[in-house]
C-alpha positions in Angstrom: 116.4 85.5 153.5 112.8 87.0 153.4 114.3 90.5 154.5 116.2 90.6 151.1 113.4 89.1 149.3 111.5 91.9 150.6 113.9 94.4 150.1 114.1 93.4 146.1 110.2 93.2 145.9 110.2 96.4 147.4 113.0 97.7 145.0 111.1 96.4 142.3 107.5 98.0 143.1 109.7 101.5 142.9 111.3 100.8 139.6 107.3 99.9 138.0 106.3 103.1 140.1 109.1 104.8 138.2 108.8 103.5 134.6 104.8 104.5 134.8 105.6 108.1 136.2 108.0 107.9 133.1 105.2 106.9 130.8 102.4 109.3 132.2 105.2 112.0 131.4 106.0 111.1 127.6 102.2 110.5 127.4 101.5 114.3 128.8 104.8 115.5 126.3 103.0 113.8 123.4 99.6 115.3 124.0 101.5 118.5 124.3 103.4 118.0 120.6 100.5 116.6 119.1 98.5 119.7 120.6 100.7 122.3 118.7 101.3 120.4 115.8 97.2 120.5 115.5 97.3 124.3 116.2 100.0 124.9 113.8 98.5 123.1 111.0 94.6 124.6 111.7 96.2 128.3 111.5 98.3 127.3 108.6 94.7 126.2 106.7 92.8 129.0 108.1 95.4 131.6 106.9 95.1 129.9 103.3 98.7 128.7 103.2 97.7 125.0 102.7 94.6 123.6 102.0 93.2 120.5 103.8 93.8 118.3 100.7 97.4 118.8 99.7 97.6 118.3 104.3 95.9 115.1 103.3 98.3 114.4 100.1 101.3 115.0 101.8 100.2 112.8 105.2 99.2 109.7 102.6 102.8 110.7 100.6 104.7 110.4 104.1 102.9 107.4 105.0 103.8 105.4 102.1 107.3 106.2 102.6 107.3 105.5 105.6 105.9 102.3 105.5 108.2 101.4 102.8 111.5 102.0 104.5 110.3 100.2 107.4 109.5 97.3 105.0 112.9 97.2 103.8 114.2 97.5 106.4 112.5 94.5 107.6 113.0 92.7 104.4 116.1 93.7 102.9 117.3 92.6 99.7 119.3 88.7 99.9 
């Protein structure tokens, strides 16, 4: 009995080693979009085709819609 309690201990230490490799990868993919997405917007303000307010409007505009679908969505209508 212990071997198979060692072998699913064992099994399970891989599968946490495996969902944190996971993690560490989405978390190096997400610095990697966020990254470009930075780059992308600072040439697009440089290059005066936005300005750094109506990137602010728009963020606070996305935000609020945003946050109201997910409120319906958590409240929807009786």
């Amino acid at each position: 009995m212990k071997t198979k309690t060692r072998t699913n201990s064992a099994s399970s230490s891989w599968e946490q080693v495996q969902l944190v490799a996971k993690l560490a990868d989405l978390k190096e993919e997400h610095y990697r979009t966020v990254l470009t997405l930075s780059a992308m917007l600072e040439l697009l303000v440089d290059k005066n085709v936005i300005t750094r307010d109506e990137l602010n409007a728009k963020a606070e505009q996305l935000d609020a819609e945003m946050e109201s679908l997910i409120s319906a969505s958590l409240h929807p209508m009786p």
